[in-house]
C-alpha positions as CSV (number, residue, x, y, z in Angstrom):
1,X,-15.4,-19.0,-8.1
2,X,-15.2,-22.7,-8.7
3,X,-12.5,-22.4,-11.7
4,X,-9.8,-20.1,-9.3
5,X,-10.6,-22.6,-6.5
6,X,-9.4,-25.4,-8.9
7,X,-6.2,-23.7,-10.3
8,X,-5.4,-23.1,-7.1
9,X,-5.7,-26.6,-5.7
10,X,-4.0,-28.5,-9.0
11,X,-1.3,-26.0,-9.3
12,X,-2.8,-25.1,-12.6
13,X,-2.1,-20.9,-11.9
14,X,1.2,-21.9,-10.1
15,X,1.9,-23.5,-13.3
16,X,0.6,-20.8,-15.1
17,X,2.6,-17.6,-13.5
18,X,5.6,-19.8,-13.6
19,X,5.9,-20.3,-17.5
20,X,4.5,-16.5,-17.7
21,X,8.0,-15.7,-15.5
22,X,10.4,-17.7,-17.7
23,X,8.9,-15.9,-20.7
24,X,10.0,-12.8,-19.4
25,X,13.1,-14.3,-18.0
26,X,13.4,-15.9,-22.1
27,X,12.7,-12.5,-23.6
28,X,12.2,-9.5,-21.2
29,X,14.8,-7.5,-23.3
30,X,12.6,-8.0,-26.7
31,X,9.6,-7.6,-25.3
32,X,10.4,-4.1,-23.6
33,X,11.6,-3.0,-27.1
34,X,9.0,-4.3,-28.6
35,X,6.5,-2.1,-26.0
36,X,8.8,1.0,-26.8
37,X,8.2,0.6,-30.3
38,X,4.6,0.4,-29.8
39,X,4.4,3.4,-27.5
40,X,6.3,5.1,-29.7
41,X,4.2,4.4,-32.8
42,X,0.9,5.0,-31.3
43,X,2.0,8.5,-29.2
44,X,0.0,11.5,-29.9
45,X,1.3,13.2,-32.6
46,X,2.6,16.6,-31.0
47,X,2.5,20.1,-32.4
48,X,5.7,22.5,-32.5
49,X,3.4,25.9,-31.5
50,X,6.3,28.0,-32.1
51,X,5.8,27.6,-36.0
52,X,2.4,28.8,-35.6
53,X,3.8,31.9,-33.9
């Protein structure tokens, strides 16, 4: 409790969020593509049930 009510009396989380915002401001496009690529890597493989049939 005391370290939020610090950060949010020195402006360290103000601080914080705003370089957080400028990195997605900087690179949003990457980072999305970059998530995508992930998701897509990661997915559940999925079965074609027809070839089964």
């Amino acid at each position: 409790m005391e370290r939020l009510i610090s950060e949010d009396t020195t402006g360290a989380r103000a601080a914080g969020m705003a370089a957080a915002q400028r990195l997605v401001d900087m690179h949003g496009d990457f980072l999305d593509g970059l998530e995508t690529d992930l998701d897509a890597e990661h997915a559940p493989a999925t079965q074609d049930r027809g070839a089964a049939a």
